[in-house]
C-alpha positions in Angstrom: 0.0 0.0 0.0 2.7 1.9 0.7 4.1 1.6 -3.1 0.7 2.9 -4.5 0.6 5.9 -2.1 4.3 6.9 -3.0 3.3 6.6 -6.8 -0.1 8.8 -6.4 2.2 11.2 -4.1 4.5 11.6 -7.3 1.7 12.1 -9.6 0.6 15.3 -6.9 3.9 16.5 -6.5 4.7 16.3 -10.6 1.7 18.3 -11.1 2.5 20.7 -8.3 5.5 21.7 -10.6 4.0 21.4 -13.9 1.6 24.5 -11.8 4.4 26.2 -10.9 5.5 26.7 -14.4 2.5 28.8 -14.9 2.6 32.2 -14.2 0.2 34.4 -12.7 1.2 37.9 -13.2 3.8 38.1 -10.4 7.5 37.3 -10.9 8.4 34.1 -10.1 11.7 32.1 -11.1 10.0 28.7 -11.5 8.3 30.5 -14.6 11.6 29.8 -16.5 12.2 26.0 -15.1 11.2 24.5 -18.5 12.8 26.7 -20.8 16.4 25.5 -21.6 19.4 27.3 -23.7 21.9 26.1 -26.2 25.1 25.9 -24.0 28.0 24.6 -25.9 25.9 22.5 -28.1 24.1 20.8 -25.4 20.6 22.2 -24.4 20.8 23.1 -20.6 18.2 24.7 -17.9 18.4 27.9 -17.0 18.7 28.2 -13.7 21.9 25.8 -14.4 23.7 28.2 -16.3 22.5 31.3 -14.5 21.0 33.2 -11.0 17.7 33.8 -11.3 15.9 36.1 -8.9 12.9 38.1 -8.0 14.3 42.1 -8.1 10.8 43.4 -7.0 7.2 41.8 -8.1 7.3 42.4 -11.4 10.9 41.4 -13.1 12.8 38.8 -12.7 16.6 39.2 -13.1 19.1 36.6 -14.7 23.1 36.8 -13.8 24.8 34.0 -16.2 27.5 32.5 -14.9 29.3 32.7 -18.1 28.3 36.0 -20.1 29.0 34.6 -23.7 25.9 32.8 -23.1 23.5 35.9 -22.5 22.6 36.0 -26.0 21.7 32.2 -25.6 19.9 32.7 -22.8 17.8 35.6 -24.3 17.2 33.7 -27.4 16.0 31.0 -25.6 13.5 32.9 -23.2 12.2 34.7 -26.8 11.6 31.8 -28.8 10.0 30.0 -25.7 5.9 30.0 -25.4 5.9 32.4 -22.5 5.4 35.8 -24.3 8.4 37.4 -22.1 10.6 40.1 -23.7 14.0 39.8 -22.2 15.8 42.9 -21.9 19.8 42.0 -22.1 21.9 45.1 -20.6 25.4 43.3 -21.5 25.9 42.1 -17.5 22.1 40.6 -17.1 18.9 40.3 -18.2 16.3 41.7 -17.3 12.3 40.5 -17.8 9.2 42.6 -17.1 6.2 40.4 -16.2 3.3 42.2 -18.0 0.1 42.1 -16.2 -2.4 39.4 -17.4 -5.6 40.1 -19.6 -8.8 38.9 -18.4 -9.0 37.0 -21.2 -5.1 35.0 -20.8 -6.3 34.2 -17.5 -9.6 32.7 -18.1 -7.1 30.6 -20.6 -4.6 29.9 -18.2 -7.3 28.3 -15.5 -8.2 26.0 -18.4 -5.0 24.5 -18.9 -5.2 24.5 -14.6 -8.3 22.2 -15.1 -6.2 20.5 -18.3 -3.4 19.7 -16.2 -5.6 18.4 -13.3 -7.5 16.0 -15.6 -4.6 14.7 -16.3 -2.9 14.1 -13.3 -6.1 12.7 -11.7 -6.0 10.1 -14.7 -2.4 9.3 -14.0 -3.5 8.4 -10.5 -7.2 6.7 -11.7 -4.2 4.3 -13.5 -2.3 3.7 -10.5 -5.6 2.5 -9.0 -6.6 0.3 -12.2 -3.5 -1.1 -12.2 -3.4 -2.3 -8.7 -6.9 -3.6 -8.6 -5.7 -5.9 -11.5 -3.1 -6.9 -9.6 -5.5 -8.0 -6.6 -7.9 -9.5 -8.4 -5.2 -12.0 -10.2 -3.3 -12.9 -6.3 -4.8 -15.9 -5.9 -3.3 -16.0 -1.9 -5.8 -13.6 -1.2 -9.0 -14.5 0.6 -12.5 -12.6 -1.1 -12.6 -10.8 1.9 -8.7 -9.6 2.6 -9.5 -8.7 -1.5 -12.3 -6.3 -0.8 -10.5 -4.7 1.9 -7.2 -3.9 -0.8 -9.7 -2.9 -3.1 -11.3 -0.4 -0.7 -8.1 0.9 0.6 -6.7 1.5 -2.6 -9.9 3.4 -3.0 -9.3 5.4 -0.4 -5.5 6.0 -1.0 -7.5 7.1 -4.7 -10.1 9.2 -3.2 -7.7 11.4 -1.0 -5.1 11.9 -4.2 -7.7 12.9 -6.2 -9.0 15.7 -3.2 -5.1 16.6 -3.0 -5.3 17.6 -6.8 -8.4 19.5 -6.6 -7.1 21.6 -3.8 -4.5 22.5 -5.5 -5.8 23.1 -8.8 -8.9 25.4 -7.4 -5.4 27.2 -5.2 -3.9 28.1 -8.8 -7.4 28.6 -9.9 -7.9 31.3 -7.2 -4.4 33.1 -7.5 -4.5 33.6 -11.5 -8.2 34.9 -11.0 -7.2 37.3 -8.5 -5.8 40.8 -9.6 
């Protein structure tokens, strides 16, 4: 039981981060976590080839460790699916976090509810799977079977609420101005 409650926990805590990737009109470093820059012909993370901080709640500065890769680093954040306009002054960049339309949040809670969907299948699969498995163990009496099935249930159940929280959390801080 253990097992299925570590793999449900993963499934929360992936989509916990796949959240944080999505950014709500304040400046948050985790915005940049999935974009990656050609560093010496390998693509690499950001935050692995620079500092990324918070300067006040709007902009987000990044200090490469090497500064032949700025202009890496801004191509990079350009060409990525965020909509950010890096700003490179030579020493840093610099992004401004514009301020969300109602319209690209009402978006951005449906890929919240997208994401959420998905997770909660990942875990519905977890349960699938493991009720297979119980139903095929032939060592198992009907009624030590039942009792799997209605703790993996449960284990299901209290996942599932886990995901909702959170999503209706995100929900709540991209609606709020």
């Amino acid at each position: 039981m253990s097992d299925i409650k570590a793999r449900m926990k993963k499934a929360v805590e992936s989509f916990e981060k796949e959240l944080a990737t999505i950014r709500t009109g304040r400046a948050n470093p985790t915005v940049l976590d999935r974009v990656q820059a050609e560093y010496y012909g390998t693509k690499t993370p950001l935050n692995a080839m620079a500092n990324i901080i918070t300067i006040d709640g709007r902009t987000l500065e990044i200090k490469p460790f090497d500064k032949s890769a700025l202009k890496d680093i801004e191509k990079a954040i350009t060409d990525s699916d965020l909509g950010f306009t890096p700003t490179n002054d030579g020493n840093r960049i610099l992004i401004s976090i514009p301020e969300l339309t109602a319209q690209r949040r009402q978006e951005l809670v449906k890929v919240v509810k997208k994401e959420a969907e998905n997770s909660k299948v990942v875990i519905r699969n977890i349960r699938r799977d493991e009720m297979d498995k119980i139903k095929k163990d032939d060592s198992l009496t009907e009624d030590d079977k039942k009792k799997e099935q209605d703790d993996i249930q449960k284990a299901t159940d209290e996942f599932v609420k886990k995901i909702d929280d959170v999503a209706s959390a995100k929900e709540k801080e991209l609606l709020t101005i």
